[in-house]
DOMAR-318502 format. One record per residue (C-alpha): x, y, z; residue in one letter. Coordinates in steps of 0.25 Angstrom, whole numbers, plus 5000, padded with zeros to 4 digits. Example, Ala and Ser with C-alpha at 12.3 -4.5 7.8 and 13.67 -1.06 7.14 Angstrom:
REM DOMAR-318502
NODE    X    Y    Z resn
NODE 5049 4982 5031    A
NODE 5055 4996 5029    S
END
This chain:
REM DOMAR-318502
NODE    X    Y    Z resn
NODE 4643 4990 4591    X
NODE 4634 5003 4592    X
NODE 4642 5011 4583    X
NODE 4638 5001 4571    X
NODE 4625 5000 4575    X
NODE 4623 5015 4577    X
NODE 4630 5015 4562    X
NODE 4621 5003 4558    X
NODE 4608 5011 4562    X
NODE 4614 5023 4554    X
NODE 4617 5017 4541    X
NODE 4601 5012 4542    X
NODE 4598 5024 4539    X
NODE 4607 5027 4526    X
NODE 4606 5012 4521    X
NODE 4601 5013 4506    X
NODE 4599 4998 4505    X
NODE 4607 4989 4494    X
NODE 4607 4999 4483    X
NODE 4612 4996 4468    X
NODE 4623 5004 4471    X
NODE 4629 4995 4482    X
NODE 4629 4982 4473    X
NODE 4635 4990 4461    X
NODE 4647 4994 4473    X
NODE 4646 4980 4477    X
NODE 4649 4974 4462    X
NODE 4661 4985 4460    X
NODE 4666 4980 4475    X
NODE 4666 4967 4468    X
NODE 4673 4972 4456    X
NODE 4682 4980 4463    X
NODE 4686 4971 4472    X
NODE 4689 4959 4462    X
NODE 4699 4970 4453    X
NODE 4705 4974 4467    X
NODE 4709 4960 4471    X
NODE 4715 4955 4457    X
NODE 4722 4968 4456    X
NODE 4728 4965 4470    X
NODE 4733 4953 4469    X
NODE 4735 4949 4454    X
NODE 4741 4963 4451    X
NODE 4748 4970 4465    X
NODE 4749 4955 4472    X
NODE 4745 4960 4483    X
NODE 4736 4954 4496    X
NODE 4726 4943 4492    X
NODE 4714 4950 4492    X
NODE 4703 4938 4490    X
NODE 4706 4928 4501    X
NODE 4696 4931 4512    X
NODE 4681 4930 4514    X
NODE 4681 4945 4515    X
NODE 4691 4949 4502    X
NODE 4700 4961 4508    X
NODE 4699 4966 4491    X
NODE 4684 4968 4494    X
NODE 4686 4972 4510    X
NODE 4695 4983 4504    X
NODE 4685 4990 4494    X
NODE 4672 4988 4503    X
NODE 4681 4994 4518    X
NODE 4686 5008 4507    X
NODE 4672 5007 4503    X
NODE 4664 5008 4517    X
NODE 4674 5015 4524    X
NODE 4683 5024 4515    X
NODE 4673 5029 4503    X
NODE 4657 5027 4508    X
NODE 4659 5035 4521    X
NODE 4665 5046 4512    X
NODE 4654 5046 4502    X
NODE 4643 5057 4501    X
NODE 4631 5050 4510    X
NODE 4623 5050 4497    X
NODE 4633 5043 4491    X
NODE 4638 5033 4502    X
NODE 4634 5018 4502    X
NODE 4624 5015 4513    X
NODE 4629 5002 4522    X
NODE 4618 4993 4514    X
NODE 4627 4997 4503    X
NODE 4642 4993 4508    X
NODE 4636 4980 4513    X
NODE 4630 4977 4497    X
NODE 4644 4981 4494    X
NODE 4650 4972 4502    X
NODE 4643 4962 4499    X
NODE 4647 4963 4486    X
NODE 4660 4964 4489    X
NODE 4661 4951 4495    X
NODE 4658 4945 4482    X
NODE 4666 4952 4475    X
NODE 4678 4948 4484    X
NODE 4676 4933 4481    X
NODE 4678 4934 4467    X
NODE 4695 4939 4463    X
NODE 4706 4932 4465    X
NODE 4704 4921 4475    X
NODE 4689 4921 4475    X
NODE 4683 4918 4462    X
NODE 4692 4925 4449    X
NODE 4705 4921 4453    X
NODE 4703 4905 4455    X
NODE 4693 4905 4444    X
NODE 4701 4912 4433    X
NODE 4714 4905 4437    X
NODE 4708 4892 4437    X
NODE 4702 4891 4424    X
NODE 4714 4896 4417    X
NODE 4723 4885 4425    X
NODE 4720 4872 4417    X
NODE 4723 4878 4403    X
NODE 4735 4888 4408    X
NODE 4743 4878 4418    X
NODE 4742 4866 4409    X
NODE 4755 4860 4404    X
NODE 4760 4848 4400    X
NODE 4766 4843 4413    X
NODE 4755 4844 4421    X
NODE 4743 4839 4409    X
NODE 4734 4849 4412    X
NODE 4728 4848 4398    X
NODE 4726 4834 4398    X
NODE 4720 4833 4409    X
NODE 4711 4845 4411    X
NODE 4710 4852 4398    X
NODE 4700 4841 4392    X
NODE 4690 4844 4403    X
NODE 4688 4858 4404    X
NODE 4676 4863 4396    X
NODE 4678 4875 4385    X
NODE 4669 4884 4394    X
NODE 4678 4881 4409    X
NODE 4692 4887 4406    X
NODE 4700 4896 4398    X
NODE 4709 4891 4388    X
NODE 4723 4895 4386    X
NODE 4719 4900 4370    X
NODE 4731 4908 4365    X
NODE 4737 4907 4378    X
NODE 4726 4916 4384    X
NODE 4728 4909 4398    X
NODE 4743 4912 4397    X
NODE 4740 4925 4395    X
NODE 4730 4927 4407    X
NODE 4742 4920 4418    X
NODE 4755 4926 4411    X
NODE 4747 4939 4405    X
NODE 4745 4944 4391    X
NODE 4755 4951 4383    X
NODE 4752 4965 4382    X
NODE 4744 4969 4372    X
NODE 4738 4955 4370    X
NODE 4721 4954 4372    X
NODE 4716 4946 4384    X
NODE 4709 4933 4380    X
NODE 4696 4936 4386    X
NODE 4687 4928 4377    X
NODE 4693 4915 4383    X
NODE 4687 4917 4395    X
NODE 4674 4922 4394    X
NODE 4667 4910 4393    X
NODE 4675 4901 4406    X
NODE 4673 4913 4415    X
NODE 4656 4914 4411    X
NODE 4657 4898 4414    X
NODE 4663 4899 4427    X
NODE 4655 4912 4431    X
NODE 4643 4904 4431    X
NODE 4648 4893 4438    X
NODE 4654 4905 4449    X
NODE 4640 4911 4446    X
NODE 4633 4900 4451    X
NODE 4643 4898 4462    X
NODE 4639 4911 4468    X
NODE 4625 4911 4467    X
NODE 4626 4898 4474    X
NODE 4632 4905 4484    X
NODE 4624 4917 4485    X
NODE 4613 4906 4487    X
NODE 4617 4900 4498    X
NODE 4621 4912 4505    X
NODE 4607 4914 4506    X
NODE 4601 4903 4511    X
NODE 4611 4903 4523    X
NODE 4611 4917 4525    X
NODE 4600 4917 4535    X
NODE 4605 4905 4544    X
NODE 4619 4911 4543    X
NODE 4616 4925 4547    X
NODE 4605 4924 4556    X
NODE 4602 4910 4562    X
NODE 4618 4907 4563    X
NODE 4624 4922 4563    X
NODE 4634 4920 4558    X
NODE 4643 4932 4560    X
NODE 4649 4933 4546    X
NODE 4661 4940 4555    X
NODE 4668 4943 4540    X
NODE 4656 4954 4536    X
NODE 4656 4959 4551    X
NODE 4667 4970 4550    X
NODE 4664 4977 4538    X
NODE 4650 4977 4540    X
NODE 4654 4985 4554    X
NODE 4664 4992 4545    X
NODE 4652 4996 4535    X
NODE 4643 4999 4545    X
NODE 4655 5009 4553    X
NODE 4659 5017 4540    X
NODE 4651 5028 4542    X
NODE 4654 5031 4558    X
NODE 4668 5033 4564    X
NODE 4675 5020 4566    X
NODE 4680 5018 4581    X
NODE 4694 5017 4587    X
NODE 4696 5004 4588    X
NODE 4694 5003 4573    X
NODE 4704 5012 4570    X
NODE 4714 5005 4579    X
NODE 4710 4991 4572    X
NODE 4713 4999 4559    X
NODE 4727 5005 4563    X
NODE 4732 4991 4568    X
NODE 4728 4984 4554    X
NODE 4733 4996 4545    X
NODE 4746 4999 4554    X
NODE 4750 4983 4552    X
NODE 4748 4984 4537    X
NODE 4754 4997 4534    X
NODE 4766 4994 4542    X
NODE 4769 4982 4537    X
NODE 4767 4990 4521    X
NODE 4780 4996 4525    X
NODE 4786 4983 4521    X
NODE 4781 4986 4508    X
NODE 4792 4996 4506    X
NODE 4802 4992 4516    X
NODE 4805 4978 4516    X
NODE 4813 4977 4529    X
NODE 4801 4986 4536    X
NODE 4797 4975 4548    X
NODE 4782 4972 4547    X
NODE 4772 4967 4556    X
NODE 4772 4952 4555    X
NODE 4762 4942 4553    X
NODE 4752 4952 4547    X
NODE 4756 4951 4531    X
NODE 4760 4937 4531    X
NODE 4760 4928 4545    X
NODE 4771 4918 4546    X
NODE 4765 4901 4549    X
NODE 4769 4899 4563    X
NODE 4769 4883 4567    X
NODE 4771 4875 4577    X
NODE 4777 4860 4573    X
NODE 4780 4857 4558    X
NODE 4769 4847 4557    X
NODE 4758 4858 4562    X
NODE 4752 4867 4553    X
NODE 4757 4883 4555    X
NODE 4748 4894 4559    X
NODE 4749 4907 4550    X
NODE 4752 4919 4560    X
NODE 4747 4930 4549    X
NODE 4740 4940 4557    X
NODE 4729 4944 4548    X
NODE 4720 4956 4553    X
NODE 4710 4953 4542    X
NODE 4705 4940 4547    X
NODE 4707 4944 4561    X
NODE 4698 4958 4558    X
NODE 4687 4949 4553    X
NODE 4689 4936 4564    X
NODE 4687 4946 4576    X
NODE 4672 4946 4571    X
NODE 4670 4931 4571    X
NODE 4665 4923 4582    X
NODE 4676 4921 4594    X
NODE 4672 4905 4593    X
NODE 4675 4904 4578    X
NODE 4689 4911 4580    X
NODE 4693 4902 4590    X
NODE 4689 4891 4583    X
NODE 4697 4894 4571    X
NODE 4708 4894 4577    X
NODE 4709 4883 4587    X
NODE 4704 4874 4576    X
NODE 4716 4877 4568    X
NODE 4724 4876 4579    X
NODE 4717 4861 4579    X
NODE 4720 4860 4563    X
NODE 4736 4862 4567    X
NODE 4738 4852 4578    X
NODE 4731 4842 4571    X
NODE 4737 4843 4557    X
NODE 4752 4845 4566    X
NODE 4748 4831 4571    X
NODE 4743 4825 4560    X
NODE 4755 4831 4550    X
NODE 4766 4824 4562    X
NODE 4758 4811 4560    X
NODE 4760 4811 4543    X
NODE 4747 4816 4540    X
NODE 4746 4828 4532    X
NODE 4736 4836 4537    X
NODE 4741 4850 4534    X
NODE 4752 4859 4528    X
NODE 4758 4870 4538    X
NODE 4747 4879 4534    X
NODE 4733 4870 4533    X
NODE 4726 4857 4530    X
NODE 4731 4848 4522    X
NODE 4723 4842 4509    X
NODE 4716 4831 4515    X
NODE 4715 4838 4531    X
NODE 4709 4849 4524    X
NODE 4695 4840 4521    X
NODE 4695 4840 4537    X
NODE 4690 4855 4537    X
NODE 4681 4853 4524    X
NODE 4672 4843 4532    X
NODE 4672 4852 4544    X
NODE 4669 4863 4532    X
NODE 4657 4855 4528    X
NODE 4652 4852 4540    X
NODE 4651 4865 4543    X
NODE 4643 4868 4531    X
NODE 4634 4857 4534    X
NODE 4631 4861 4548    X
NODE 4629 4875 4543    X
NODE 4619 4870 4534    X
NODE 4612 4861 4543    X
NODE 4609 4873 4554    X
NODE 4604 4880 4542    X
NODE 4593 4868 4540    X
NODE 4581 4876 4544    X
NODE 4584 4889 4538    X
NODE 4588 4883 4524    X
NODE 4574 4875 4525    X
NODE 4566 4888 4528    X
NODE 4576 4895 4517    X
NODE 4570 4882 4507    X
NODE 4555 4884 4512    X
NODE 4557 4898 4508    X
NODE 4562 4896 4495    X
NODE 4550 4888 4491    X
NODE 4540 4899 4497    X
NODE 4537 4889 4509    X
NODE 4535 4898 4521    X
NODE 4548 4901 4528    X
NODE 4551 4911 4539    X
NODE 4564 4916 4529    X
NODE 4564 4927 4521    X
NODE 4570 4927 4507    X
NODE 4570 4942 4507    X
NODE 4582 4943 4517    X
NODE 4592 4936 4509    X
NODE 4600 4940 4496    X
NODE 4589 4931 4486    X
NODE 4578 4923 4489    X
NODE 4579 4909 4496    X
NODE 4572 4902 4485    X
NODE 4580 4911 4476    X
NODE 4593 4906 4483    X
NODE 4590 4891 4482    X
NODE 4587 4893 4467    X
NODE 4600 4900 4465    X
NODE 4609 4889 4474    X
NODE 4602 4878 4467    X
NODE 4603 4884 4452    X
NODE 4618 4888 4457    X
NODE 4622 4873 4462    X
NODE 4617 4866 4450    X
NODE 4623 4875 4439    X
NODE 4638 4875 4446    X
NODE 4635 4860 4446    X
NODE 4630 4859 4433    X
NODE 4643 4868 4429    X
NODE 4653 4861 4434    X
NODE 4649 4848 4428    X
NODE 4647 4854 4413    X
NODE 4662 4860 4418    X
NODE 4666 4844 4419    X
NODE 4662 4842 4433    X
NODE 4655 4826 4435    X
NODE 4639 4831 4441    X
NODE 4641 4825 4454    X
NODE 4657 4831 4457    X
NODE 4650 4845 4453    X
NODE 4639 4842 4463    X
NODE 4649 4838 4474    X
NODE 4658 4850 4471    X
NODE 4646 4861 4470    X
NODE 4642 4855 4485    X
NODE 4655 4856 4489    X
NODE 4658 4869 4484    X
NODE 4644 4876 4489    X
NODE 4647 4868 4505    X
NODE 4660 4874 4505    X
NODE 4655 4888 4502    X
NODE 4645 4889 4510    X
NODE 4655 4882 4523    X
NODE 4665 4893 4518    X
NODE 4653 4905 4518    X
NODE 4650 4899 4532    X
NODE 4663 4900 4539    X
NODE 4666 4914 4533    X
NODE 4652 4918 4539    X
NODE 4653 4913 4552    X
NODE 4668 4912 4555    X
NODE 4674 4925 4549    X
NODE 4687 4920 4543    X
NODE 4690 4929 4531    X
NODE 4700 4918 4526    X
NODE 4690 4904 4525    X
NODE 4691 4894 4514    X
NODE 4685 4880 4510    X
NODE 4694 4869 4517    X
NODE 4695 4861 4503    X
NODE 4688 4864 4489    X
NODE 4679 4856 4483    X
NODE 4689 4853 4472    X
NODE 4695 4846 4483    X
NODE 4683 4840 4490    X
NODE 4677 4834 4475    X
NODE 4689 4827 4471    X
NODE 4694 4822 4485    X
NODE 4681 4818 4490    X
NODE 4675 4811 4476    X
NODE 4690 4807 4472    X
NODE 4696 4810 4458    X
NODE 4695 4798 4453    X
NODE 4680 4799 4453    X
NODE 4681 4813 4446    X
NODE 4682 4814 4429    X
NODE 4693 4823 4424    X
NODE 4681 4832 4421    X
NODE 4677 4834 4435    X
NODE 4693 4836 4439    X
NODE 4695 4847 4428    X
NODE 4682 4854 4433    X
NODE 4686 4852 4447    X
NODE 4699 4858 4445    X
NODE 4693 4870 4438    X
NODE 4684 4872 4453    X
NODE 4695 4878 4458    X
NODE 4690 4892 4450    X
NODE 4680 4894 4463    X
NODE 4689 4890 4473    X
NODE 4690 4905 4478    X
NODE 4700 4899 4488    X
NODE 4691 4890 4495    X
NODE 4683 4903 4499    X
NODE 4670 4897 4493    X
NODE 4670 4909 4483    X
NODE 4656 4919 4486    X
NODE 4649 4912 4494    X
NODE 4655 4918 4509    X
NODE 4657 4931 4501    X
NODE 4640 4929 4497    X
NODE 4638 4924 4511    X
NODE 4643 4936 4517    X
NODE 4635 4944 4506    X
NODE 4622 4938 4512    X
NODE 4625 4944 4525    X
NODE 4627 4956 4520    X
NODE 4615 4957 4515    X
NODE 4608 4952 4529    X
NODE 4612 4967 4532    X
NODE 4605 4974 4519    X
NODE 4590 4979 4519    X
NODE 4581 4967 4519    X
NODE 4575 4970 4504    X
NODE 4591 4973 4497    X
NODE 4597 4960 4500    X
NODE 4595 4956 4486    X
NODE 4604 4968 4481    X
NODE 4616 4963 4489    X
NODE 4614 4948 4480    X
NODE 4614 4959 4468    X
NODE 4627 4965 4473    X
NODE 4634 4953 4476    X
NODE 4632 4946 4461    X
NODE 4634 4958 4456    X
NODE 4648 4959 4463    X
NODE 4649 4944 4459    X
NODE 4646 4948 4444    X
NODE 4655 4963 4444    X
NODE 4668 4955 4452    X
NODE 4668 4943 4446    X
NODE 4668 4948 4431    X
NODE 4678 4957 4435    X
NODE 4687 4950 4443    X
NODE 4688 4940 4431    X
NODE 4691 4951 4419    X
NODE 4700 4957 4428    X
NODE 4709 4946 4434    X
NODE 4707 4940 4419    X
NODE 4713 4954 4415    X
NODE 4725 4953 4426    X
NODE 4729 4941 4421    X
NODE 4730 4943 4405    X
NODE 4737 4956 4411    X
NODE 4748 4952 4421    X
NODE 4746 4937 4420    X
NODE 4739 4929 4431    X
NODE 4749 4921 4435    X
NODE 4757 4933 4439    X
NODE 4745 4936 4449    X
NODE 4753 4927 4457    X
NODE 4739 4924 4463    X
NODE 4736 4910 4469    X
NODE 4721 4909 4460    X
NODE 4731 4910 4447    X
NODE 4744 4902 4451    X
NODE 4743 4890 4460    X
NODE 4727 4890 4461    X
NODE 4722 4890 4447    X
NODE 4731 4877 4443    X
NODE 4728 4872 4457    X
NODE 4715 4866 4456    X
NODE 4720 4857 4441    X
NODE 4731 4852 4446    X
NODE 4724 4847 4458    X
NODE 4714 4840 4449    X
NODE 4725 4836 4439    X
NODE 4731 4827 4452    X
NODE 4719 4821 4455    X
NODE 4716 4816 4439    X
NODE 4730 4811 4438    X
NODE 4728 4804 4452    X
NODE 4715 4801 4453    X
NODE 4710 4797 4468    X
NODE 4698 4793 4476    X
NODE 4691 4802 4486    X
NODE 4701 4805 4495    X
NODE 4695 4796 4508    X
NODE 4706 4803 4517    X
NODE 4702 4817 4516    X
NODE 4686 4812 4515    X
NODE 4690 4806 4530    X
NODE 4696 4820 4535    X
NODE 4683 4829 4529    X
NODE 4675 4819 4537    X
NODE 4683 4821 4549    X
NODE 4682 4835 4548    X
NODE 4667 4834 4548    X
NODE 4666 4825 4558    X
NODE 4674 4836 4565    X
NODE 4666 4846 4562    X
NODE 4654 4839 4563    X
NODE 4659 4839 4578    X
NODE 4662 4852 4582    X
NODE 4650 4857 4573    X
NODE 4640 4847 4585    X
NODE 4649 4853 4597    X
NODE 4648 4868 4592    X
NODE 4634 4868 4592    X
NODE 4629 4856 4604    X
NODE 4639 4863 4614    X
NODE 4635 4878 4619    X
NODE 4651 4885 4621    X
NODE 4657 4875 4612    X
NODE 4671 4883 4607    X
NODE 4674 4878 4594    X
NODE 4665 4883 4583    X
NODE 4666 4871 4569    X
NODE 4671 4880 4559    X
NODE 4685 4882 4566    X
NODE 4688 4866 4562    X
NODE 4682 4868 4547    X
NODE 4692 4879 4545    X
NODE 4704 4873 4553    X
NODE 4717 4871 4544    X
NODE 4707 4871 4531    X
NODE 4715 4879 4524    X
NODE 4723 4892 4520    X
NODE 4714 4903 4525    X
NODE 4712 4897 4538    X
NODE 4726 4893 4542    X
NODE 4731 4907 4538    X
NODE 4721 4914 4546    X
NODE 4720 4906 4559    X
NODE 4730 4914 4567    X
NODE 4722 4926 4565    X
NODE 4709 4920 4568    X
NODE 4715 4916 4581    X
NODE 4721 4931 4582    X
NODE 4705 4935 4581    X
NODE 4700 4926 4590    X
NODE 4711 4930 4602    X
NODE 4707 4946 4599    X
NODE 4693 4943 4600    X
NODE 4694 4932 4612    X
NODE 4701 4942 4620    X
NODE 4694 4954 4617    X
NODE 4680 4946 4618    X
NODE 4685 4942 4633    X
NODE 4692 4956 4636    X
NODE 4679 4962 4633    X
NODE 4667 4954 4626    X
NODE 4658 4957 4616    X
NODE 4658 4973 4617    X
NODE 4674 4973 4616    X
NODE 4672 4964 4603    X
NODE 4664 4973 4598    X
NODE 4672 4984 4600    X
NODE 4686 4978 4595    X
NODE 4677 4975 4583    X
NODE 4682 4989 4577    X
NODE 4695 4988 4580    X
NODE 4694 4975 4571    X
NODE 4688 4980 4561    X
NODE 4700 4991 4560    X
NODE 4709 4980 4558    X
NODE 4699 4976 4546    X
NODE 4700 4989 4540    X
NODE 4714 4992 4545    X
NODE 4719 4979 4538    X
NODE 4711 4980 4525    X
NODE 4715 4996 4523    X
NODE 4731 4989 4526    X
NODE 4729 4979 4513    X
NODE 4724 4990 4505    X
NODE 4736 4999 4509    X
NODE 4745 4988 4505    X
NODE 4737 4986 4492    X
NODE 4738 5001 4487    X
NODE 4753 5001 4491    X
NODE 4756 4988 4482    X
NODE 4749 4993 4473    X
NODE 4757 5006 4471    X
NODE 4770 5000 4476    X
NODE 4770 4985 4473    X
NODE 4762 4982 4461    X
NODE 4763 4967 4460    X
NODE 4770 4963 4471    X
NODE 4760 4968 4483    X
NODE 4758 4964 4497    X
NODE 4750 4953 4503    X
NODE 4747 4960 4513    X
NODE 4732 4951 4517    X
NODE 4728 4938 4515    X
NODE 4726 4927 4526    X
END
């Protein structure tokens, strides 16, 4: 710890403040970052690059940036720390945009309606009708045909069919973003300095940024040998076939216990564990024996003939069991905030206030200007997109609670892998019913899945943790790092959409054999199509288990916080069994939580702090592995790479 602070003093010295340099580097981060990913995994196939909070496309760029190329730049020349925090700052928002994030699922689900329809399933009867001119592509001279099964050489791209869908949704993801960006900064304050939350996700690079210039200690390189060896050894397979690899690193077989029980994926995945060593023991512990929880009951449940889960998570209906725990959360987090977002109002009106605007990224009245202008043109744009008012109102509510409970459990807990238990697709139509829902309101409902982002809640954690970065700026240049992040925002997401675009019309998207343009983008429609041909009420059943799950977490949330030395933290319920990236990340959360256990009771908080580089080496050592395999697919298996991360 005295070595970073000893470099912390140091860099004060050097620290030139956010310059206009650092937000132009931050925007080409974004850009360069968005062309890395699609090339990765539309062309080469390789590892999926978007899936996490912290996107290994963008960790890659900003690690050969502060370790590899700034320590070898003339001093003059060199970017000061202020700078590599505005950069990656920016690159946080830039690694929410390709593939998974926002240009994958948007692309591919505008397209879906007019491409997928065929006579046998009545897509045009039943969706076509109610798609404004202005919300989707048509398939004019087979122009969509061309973009999933590529043009014929020599054949022009049809550009002019999608300028004016794409400006459309922009505003609407314009508005989405600034909305985000917004609340970010009227909870930044309680977050970061009446809660600390530890934001364990930012914590390794910013020691890694604040390391690069001074010798790094053994440990590290220990950490980094033990992460590069395993990848590099298991590459050999690459070339010979029969060549034994490590198990459970690439790929982690589901271990179970009973057939009625849910499995437990045994991957071993040094990513999430480099990043969970930093988050709080209680939350780790948590985690897991909440899950553990999750497959006992669902085990029982499934040998009684209810179907509460597959092998892998919740089912349909027991997922809403999480999402009441999910809002719960949300609202408790809210209501602590009471007092700061009253002071955060009286300060917006120019009442006094003992908070300062001047320490965020915009002013508070400006922020609550921008939220409230945000909200009501998404509102006002999905219903002129054939939304009923008050379905939009639900759904903007939804959408907006569900970031900020998804921004929460990133800044707090440390999971790299965290998504929403169920989409508000889901939550509008099973909560109000289909049959109280017009075929307008369906048809636009279907077309939401375009900012699903996985259930990641799009920019919000990626702003969120933007916020914090800028806590760590000079008082007076906060506002640049909100330049350099809209500027990533602007510079990423107009290229990630020409390029992806250019990608498709050239080697076909459907040959990207990517989730957003296959299964997902036809996903969303043919969910809605069930519920037009079959209307149904709202669905009383899984209302009942989403009141259950608050009552739950209503519960653990009252013994957290009456009893001193209570062990389970509420967050651990909301997440348990809720979906994909938790039940595939579990076992290395619990891997985390025995490392730091032990080494916490072996040798307390200074042994911690110690193995802290030894984990950070793993970090490095892994991320330099992926890219190794990525230059090696590259040269050696164009088009059929490696997944060598993921969750």
């Amino acid at each position: 710890m005295a070595e970073i602070l000893e470099v912390g003093q140091a860099s004060k010295t050097e620290r030139r403040g956010v310059t206009l340099r650092s937000c132009i580097i931050a925007a080409l981060m974004s850009v360069s970052t968005t062309m890395v990913v699609n090339y990765v995994e539309y062309v080469v196939h390789a590892s999926r690059m978007t899936l996490s909070h912290f996107p290994m496309g963008m960790l890659m760029l900003y690690l050969g940036l502060v370790l590899v190329i700034n320590p070898r730049l003339p001093r003059r020349y060199a970017l000061s720390q202020t700078e590599l925090l505005v950069v990656l700052a920016g690159g946080f928002v830039g690694g929410a945009i390709p593939s998974v994030g926002l240009t994958g699922y948007f692309l591919g689900a505008i397209a879906a309606p007019f491409y997928f329809a065929t006579p046998e399933n009545q897509w045009a009867h039943f969706f076509h009708p109610e798609i404004p001119h202005w919300l989707a592509p048509r398939n004019t001279n087979g122009a969509l045909d061309m973009l999933f099964e590529g043009a014929s050489p020599g054949m022009p791209f049809p550009w002019h069919l999608w300028v004016v869908p794409v400006v459309c949704w922009m505003a609407f993801v314009l508005a989405l973003f600034v909305a985000s960006i917004c609340m970010a900064v009227l909870l930044r304050k309680q977050w970061v300095v009446h809660e600390r939350l530890t934001y364990p996700i930012l914590r390794p690079v910013l020691d890694l940024t604040e390391l690069r210039s001074q010798g790094l200690p053994r440990l590290f390189w220990i950490g980094f040998a033990v992460a590069f060896g395993i990848l590099c050894w298991n590459m050999i397979g690459y070339f010979v076939p029969a060549f034994p690899e490590i198990p459970n690193i690439r790929w982690g077989p589901w271990v179970g216990f009973e057939r009625f029980f849910p499995q437990v994926w045994t991957r071993i995945n040094m990513f999430t564990i480099s990043f969970a060593y930093f988050a709080n023991i209680d939350v780790l512990f948590s985690l897991w024996l909440f899950d553990l929880l999750f497959i006992l009951r669902s085990g029982l449940l499934n040998r009684l003939g209810v179907n509460a889960s597959s092998l892998k998570h919740a089912s349909g209906d027991f997922a809403w069991m999480p999402l009441g725990a999910f809002l719960i959360l949300v609202a408790w987090s809210l209501w602590t905030a009471r007092f700061h977002l009253a002071a955060v109002w009286r300060n917006a009106l120019g009442k006094p206030s003992e908070l300062d605007g001047a320490d965020e990224l915009m002013q508070y009245r400006t922020a609550f200007i921008g939220l409230a202008v945000s909200v009501v043109f998404a509102t006002f744009w999905l219903w002129r997109a054939g939304m009923g008012f008050g379905v939009a109102c639900l759904f903007i509510v939804i959408l907006l609670t569900l970031y900020i409970g998804v921004s929460r459990i990133v800044s707090e807990v440390g999971l790299v892998f965290v998504s929403m238990p169920v989409g508000p697709q889901s939550f509008v139509m099973s909560s109000v019913g289909s049959q109280n829902l017009s075929s307008s309101s369906l048809t636009t409902l279907a077309f939401s899945n375009a900012i699903n982002s996985y259930g990641k809640a799009l920019f919000m954690p990626a702003v969120t943790q933007g916020a914090k970065i800028a806590d760590a700026c000079p008082k007076g240049d906060r506002r640049r790092v909100l330049l350099a992040m809209v500027l990533a925002f602007v510079c990423g997401t107009a290229a990630s959409i020409v390029y992806t675009l250019y990608l498709g019309y050239t080697h076909g998207a459907y040959n990207f054999n990517d989730f957003p343009f296959t299964r997902y983008s036809r996903s969303g429609f043919s969910a809605v199509l069930s519920q037009m041909v079959n209307p149904a009420p709202p669905n009383t059943f899984r209302l009942t288990l989403f009141g259950a799950g608050a009552g739950m977490m209503a519960l653990l949330t009252f013994l957290k916080y009456r009893f001193i030395g209570w062990p389970l933290h509420p967050i651990g319920f909301a997440l348990a069994g809720s979906g994909t990236y938790m039940r595939y990340t579990v076992f290395s959360v619990f891997l985390a939580w025995a490392i730091k256990f032990v080494i916490l009771k072996v040798g307390g908080a200074a042994l911690y702090r110690r193995y802290r580089f030894f984990f950070l080496g793993i970090l490095v050592g892994y991320t330099a592995g992926v890219a190794l395999s990525l230059v090696i697919d590259v040269i050696w298996f164009p088009g059929q790479g490696h997944s060598v991360h993921g969750y």
